[in-house]
Backbone as CSV, one residue per row, in Angstrom:
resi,resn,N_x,N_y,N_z,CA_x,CA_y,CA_z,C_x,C_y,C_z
1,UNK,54.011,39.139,152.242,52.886,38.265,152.043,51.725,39.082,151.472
2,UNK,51.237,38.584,150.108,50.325,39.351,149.388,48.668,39.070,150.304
3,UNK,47.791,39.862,149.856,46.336,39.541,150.963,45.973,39.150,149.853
4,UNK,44.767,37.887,149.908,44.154,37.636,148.415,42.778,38.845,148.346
5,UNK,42.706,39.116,147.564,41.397,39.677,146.517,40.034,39.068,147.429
6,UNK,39.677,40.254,148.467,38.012,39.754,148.570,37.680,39.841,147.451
7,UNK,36.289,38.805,147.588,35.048,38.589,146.523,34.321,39.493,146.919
8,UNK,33.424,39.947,145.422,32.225,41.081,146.263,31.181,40.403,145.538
9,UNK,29.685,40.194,145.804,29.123,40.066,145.574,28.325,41.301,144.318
10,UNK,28.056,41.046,143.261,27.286,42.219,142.417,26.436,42.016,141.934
11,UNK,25.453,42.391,142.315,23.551,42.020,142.097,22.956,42.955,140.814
12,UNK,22.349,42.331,139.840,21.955,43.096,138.834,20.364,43.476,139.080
13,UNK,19.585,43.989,137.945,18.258,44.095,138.483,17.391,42.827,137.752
14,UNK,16.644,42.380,138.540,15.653,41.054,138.112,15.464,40.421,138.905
15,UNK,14.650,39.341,138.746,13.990,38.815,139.795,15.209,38.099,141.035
16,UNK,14.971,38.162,142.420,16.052,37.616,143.199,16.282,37.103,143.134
17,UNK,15.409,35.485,142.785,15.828,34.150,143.167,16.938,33.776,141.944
18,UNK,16.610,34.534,140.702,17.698,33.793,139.686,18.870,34.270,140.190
19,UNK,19.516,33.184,139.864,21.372,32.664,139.802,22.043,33.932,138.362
20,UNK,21.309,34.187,137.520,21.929,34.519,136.403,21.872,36.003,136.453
21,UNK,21.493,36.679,137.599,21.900,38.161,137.459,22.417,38.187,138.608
22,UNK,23.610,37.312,139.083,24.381,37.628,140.346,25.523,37.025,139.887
23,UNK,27.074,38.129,140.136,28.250,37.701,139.523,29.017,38.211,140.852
24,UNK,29.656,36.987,140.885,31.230,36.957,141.813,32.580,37.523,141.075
25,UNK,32.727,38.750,141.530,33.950,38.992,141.273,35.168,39.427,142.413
26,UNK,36.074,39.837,142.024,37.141,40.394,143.115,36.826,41.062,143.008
27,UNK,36.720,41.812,144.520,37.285,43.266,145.250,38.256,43.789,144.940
28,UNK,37.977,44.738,143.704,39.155,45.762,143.627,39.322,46.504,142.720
29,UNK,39.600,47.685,142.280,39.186,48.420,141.327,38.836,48.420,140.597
30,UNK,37.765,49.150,140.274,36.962,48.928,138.827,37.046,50.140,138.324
31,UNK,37.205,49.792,136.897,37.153,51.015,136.136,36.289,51.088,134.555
32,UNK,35.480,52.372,134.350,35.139,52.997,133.412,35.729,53.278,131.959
33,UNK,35.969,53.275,131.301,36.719,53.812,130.616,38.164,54.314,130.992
34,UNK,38.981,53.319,131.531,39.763,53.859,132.189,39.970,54.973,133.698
35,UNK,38.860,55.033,133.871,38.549,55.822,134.844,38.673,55.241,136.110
36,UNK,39.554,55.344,137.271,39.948,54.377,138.544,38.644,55.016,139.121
37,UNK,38.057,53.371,140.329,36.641,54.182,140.999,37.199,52.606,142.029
38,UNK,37.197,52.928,143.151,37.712,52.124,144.294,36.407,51.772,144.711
39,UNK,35.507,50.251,145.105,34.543,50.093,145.507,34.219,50.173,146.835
40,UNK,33.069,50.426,147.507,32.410,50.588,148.320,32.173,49.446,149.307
41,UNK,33.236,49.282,150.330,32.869,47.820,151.017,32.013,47.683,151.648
42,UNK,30.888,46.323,151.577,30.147,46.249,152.367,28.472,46.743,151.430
43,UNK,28.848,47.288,150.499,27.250,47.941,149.894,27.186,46.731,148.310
44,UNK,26.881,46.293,148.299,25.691,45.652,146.835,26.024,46.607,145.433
45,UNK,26.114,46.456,144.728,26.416,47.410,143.753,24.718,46.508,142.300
46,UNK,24.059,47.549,141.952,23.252,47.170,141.239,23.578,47.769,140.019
47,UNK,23.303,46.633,138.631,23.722,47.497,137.385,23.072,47.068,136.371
48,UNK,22.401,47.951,135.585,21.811,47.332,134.451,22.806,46.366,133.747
49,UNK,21.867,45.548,132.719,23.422,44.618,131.731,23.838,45.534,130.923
50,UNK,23.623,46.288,130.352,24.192,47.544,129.526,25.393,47.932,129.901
51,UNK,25.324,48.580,131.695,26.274,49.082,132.219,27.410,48.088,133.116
52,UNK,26.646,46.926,133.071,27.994,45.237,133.089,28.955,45.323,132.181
53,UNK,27.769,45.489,130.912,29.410,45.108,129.702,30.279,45.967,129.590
54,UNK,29.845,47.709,129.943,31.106,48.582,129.637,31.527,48.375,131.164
55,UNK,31.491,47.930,132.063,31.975,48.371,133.582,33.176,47.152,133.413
56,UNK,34.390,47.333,133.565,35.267,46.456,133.959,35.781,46.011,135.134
57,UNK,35.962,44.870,135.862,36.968,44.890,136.945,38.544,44.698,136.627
58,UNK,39.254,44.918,137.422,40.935,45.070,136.750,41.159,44.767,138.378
59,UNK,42.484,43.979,138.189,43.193,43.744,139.259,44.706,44.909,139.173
60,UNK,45.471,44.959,140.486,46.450,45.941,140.692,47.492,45.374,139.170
61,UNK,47.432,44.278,139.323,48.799,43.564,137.944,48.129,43.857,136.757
62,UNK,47.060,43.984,137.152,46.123,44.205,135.428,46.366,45.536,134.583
63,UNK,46.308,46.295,135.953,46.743,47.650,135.331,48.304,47.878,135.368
64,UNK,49.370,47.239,136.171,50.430,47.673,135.793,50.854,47.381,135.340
65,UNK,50.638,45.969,134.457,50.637,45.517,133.169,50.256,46.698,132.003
66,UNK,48.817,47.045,132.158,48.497,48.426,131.250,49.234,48.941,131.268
67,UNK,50.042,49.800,132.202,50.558,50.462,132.486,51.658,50.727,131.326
68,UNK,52.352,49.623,131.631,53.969,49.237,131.111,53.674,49.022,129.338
69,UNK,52.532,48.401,129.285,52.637,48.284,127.846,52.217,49.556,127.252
70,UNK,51.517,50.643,127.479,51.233,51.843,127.514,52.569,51.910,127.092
71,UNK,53.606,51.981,128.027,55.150,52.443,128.223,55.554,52.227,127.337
72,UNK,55.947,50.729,126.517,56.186,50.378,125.676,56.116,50.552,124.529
73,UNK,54.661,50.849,124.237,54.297,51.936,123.110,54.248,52.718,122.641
74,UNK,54.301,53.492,123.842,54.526,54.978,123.959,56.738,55.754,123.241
75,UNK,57.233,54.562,124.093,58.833,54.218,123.920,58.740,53.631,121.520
76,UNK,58.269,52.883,121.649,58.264,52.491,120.080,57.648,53.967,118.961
77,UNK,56.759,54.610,120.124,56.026,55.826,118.952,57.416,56.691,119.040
78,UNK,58.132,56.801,120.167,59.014,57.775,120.046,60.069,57.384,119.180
79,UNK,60.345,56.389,119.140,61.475,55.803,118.265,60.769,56.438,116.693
80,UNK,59.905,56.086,116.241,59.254,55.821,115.062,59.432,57.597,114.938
81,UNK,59.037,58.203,116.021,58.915,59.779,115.711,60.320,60.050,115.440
82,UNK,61.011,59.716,116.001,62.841,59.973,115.755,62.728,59.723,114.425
83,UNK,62.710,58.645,113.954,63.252,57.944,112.422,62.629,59.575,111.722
84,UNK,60.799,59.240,111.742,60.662,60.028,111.081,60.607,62.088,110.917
85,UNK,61.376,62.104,111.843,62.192,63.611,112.171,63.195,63.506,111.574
86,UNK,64.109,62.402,111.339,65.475,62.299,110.924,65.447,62.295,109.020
87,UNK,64.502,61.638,108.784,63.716,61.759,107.397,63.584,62.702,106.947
88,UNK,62.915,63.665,107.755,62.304,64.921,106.843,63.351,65.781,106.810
89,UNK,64.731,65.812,107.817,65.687,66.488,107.826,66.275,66.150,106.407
90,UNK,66.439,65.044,106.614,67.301,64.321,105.560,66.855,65.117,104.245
91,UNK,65.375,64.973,104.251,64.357,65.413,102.757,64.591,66.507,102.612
92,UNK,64.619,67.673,103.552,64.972,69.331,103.549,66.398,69.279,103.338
93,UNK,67.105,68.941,103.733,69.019,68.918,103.364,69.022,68.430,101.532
94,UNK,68.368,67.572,101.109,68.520,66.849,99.945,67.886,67.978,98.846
95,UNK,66.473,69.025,99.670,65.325,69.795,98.499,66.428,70.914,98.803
96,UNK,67.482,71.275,99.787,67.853,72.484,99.818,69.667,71.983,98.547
97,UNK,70.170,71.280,98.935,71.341,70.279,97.601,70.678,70.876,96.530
98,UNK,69.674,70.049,96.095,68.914,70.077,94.379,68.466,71.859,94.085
99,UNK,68.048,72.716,95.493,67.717,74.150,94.595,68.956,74.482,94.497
100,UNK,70.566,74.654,95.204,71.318,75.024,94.676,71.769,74.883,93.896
101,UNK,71.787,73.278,93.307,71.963,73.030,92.190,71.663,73.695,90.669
102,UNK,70.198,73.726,91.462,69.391,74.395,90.407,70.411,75.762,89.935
103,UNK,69.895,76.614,91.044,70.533,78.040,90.675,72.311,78.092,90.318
104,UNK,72.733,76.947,90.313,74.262,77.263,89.849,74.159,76.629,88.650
105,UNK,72.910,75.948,88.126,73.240,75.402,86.779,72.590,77.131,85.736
106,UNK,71.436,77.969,86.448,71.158,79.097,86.001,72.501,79.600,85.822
107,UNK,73.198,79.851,87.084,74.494,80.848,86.615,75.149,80.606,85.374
108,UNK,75.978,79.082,85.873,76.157,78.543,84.576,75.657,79.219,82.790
109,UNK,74.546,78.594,82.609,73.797,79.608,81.889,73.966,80.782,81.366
110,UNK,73.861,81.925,81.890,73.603,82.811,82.127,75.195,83.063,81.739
111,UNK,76.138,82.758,82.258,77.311,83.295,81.507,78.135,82.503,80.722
112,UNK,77.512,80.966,80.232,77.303,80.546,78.984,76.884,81.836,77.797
113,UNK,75.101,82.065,77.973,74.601,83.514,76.850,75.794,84.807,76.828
114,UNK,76.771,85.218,78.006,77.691,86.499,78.120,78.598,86.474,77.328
115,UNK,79.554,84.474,77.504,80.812,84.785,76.854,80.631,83.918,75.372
116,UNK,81.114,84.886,74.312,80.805,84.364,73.327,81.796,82.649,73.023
117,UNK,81.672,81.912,71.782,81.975,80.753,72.025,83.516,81.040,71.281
118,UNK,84.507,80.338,71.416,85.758,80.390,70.708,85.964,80.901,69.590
119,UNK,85.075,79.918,68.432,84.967,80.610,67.054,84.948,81.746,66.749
120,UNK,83.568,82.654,67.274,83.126,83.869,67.348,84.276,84.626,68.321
121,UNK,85.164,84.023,69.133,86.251,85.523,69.461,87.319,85.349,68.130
122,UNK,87.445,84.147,67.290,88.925,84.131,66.859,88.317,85.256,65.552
123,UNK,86.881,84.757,65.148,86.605,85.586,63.931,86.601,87.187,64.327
124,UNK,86.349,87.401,65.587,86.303,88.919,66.039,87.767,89.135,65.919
125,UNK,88.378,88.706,66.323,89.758,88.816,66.749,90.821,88.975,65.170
126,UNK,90.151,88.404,64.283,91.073,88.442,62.826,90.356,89.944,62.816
127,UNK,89.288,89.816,62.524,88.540,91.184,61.983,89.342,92.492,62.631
128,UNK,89.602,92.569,64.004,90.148,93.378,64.118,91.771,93.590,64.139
129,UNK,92.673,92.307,63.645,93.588,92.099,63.414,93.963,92.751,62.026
130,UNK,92.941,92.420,61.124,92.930,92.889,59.742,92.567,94.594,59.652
131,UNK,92.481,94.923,60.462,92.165,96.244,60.748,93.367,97.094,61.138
132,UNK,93.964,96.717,62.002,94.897,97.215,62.761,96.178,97.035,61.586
133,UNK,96.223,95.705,60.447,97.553,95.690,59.556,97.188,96.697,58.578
134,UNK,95.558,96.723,57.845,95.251,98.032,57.438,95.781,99.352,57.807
135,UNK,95.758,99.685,58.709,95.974,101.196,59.847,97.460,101.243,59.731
136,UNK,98.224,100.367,59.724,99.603,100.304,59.838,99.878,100.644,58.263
137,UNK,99.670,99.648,57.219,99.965,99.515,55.779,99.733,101.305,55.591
138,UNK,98.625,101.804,55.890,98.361,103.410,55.352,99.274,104.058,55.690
139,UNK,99.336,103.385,57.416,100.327,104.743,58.233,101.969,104.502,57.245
140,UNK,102.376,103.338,56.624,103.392,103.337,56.308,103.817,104.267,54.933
141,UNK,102.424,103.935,54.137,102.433,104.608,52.778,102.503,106.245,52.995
142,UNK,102.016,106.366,54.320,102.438,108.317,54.379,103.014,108.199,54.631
143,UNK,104.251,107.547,55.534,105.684,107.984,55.580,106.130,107.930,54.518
144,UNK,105.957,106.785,53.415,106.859,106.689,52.322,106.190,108.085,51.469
145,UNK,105.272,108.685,50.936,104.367,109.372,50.526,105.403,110.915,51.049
146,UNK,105.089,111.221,52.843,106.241,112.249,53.177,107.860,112.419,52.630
147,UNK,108.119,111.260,52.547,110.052,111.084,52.428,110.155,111.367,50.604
């Protein structure tokens, strides 16, 4: 069996007799800026209107309501932080793909400029073919030349 919520009486400053600087609320935590401050039973609490509008009252469900949706949010930022951890992995795996790429299209390259292209070995390749039937044709004419 729940107890209901005393009322507390809360008196502002101004003249007594008015009705309009006296507010009925529940007994039960009030808070600051979030700040828990358990009231004082039995004492009058006086407050400028300044310090009415930031002063809140909150009931126990009020805040564990806060509470939970806090939770909730807190649960969705983490999700959102996952995704975007899983992203930037993703982005570093994909920038580290594309530099290797890079540097194997250099290699590539690079011994593209080393080996010469087909043409240029077959023409090397007669040249020194025609060389070598030269060297032979002489070497033959001194044997015939000796005999």
């Amino acid at each position: 069996m729940k107890k209901a919520c005393p009322l507390m009486c809360v008196r502002y400053p101004g003249p007594p007799e008015s009705l309009c600087n006296v507010e009925i609320v529940p007994k039960c935590v009030y808070s600051k800026d979030l700040v828990l401050q358990g009231p004082q039973p039995g004492v009058h609490e006086r407050r400028s209107l300044s310090s009415r509008k930031s002063l809140k009252a909150f009931t126990l469900d009020q805040i564990k309501k806060k509470i939970d949706d806090f939770k909730k949010e807190n649960g969705d930022l983490e999700k959102k932080l996952a995704s975007w951890e899983e992203k930037i992995r993703e982005a570093k795996k994909q920038a580290e793909t594309k530099r290797e790429h890079k540097v194997s299209l250099a290699e590539v390259h690079k011994l593209k400029v080393r080996i010469p292209s087909l043409p240029e070995l077959c023409s090397n390749n007669r040249s020194k073919s025609n060389e070598l039937l030269l060297l032979l044709l002489l070497f033959l004419r001194l044997i015939d030349w000796l005999m």
